[in-house]
MARVEXSE-836355 format. One line per 8 residues: number of its first residue (from 1); for each residue y, z, x of C-alpha. Coordinates in nm, 4 decimals. Last residue first. Example, Ala and Ser with C-alpha at 12.3 -4.5 7.8 and 13.67 -1.06 7.14 Angstrom:
BEGIN
2) -0.1060 0.7140 1.3670; -0.4500 0.7800 1.2300
END
This chain:
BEGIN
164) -2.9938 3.8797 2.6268; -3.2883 3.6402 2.6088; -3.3911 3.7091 2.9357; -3.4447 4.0910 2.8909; -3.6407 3.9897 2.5864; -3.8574 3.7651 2.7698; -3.8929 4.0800 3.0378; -3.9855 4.3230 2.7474
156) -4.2025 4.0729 2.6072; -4.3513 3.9678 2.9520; -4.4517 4.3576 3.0245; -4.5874 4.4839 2.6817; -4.8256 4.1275 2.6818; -4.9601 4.2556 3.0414; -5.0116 4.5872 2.9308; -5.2003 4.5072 2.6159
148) -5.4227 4.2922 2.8654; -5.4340 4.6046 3.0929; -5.5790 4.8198 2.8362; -5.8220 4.5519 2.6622; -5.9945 4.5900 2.9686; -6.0427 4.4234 3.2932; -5.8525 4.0946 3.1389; -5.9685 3.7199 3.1884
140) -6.0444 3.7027 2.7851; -5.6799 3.6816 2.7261; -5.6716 3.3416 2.9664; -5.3333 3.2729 3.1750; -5.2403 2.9332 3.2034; -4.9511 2.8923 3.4419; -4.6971 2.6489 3.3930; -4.5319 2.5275 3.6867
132) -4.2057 2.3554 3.6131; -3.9944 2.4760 3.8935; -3.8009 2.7200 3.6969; -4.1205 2.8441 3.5683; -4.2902 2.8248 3.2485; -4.6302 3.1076 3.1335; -4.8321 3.0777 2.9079; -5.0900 3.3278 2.7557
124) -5.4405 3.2246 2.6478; -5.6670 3.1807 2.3332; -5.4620 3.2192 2.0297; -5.1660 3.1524 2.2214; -4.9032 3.3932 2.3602; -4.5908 3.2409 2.5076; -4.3570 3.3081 2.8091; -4.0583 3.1228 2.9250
116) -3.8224 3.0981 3.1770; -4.0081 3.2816 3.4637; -3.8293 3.2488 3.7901; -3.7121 3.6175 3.7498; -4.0680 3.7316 3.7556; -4.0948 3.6493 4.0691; -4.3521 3.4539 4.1873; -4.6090 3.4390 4.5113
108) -4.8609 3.2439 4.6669; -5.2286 3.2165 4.7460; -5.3516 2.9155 4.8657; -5.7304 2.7783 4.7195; -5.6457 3.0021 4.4575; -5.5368 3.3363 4.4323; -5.1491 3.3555 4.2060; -4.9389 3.6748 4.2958
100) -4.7186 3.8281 4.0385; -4.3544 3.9650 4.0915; -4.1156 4.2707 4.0390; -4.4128 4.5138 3.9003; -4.7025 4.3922 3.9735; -4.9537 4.1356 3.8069; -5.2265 3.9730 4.0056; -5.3225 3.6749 3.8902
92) -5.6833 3.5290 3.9827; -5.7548 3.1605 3.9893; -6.1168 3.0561 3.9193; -6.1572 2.6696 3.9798; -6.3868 2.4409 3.7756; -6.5630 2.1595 3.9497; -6.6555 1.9072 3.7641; -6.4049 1.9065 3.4963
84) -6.1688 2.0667 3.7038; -6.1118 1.7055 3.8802; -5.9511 1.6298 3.6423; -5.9237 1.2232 3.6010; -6.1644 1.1651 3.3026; -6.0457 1.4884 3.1456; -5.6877 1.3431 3.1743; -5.7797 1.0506 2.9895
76) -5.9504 1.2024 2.6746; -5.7002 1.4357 2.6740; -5.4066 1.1720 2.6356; -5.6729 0.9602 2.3880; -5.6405 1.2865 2.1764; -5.2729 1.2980 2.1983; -5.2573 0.9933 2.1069; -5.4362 0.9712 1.8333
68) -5.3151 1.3033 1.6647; -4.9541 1.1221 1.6686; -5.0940 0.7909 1.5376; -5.1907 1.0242 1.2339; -4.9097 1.2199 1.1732; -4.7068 0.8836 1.2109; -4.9647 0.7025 0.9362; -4.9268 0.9412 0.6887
60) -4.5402 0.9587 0.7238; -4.5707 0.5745 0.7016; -4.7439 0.5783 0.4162; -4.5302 0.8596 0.2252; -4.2312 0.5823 0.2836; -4.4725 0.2994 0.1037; -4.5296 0.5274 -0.1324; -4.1738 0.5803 -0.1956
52) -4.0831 0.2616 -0.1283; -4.3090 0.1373 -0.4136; -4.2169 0.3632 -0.6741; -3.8887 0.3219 -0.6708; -3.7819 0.5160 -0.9780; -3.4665 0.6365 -0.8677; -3.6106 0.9908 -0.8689; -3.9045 0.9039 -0.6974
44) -3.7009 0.6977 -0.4128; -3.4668 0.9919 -0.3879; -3.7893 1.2326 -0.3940; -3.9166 1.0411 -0.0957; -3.5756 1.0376 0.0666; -3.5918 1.4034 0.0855; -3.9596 1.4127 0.1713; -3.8982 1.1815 0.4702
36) -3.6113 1.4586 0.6075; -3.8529 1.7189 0.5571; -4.1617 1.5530 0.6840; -3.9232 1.4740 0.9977; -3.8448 1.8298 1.0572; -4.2328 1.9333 1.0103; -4.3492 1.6902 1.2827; -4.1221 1.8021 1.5384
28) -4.1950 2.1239 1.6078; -4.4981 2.2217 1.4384; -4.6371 1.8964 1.5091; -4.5949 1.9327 1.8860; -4.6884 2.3296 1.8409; -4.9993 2.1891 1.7054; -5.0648 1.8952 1.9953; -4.9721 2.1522 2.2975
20) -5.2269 2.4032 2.1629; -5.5134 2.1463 2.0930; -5.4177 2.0296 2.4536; -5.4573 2.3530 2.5842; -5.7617 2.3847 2.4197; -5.9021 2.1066 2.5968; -5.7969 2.1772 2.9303; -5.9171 2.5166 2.8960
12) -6.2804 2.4143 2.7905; -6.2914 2.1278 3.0698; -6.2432 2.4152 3.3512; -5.9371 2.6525 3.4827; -6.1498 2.9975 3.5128; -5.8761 3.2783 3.4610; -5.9072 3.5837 3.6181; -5.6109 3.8543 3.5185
4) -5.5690 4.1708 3.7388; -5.2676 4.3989 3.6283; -5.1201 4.6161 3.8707; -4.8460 4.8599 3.7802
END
């Protein structure tokens, strides 16, 4: 097996990286402490505290928003330091069957078995090593629909495989 994957690491990854990172923030973390603010929201409702209960809904208002703040002002800041912004770089992944090789400015190579996570985003695949590297994989950097189909097929099975 050899899967080719081109990804061009510019401003328009960046960005949607960071959308990505600041929805599965909120997904996380955000829902459990709606939960647990909703629950004492409905005690305060209940009890017939109106006040605190708005005044508890504000703050949950507010913390969603500060949180979309920052991590917009976190973008902001690294796209003003990246030098990808100016000059994007095209790394190419080449997929085999034990490891992958990254083409850069180096080249290197990874084993699969340093992997520790994999995720599919709308936009890209991710992928976490033991040496915290992430590497940003774009769907649209495929040869064909084929090999991208291939590519998902193979980090499943060896997330899976991981898992166990």
């Amino acid at each position: 097996m050899e899967i080719r994957n081109k990804t061009l690491y510019d401003k328009d990854l960046i960005v949607n990286y960071n959308k990505y990172y600041l929805g599965s923030y909120i997904k996380r973390n955000f829902i459990v402490i709606t939960a647990i603010s909703l629950v004492f929201i409905i005690y305060m409702l209940v009890i017939q505290e109106w006040a605190y209960a708005g005044l508890l809904f504000g703050i949950l208002g507010f913390y969603l928003g500060l949180t979309a703040l920052m991590q917009k002002q976190t973008m902001n800041r690294m796209l003003k330091r990246s030098p990808l912004v100016e000059q994007p770089v095209l790394q190419t992944y080449l997929f085999m069957d034990e490891e992958f090789e990254v083409h850069n400015i180096k080249s290197y190579n990874m084993k699969y078995s340093d992997i520790i996570k994999y995720r599919k985003a709308k936009l890209f695949y991710l992928l976490h090593s033991v040496d915290r590297k992430t590497f940003i994989i774009d769907i649209k950097g495929f040869d064909s629909e084929p090999e991208r189909l291939s590519f998902e097929d193979k980090m499943a099975s060896l997330f899976i495989k991981k898992k166990r």
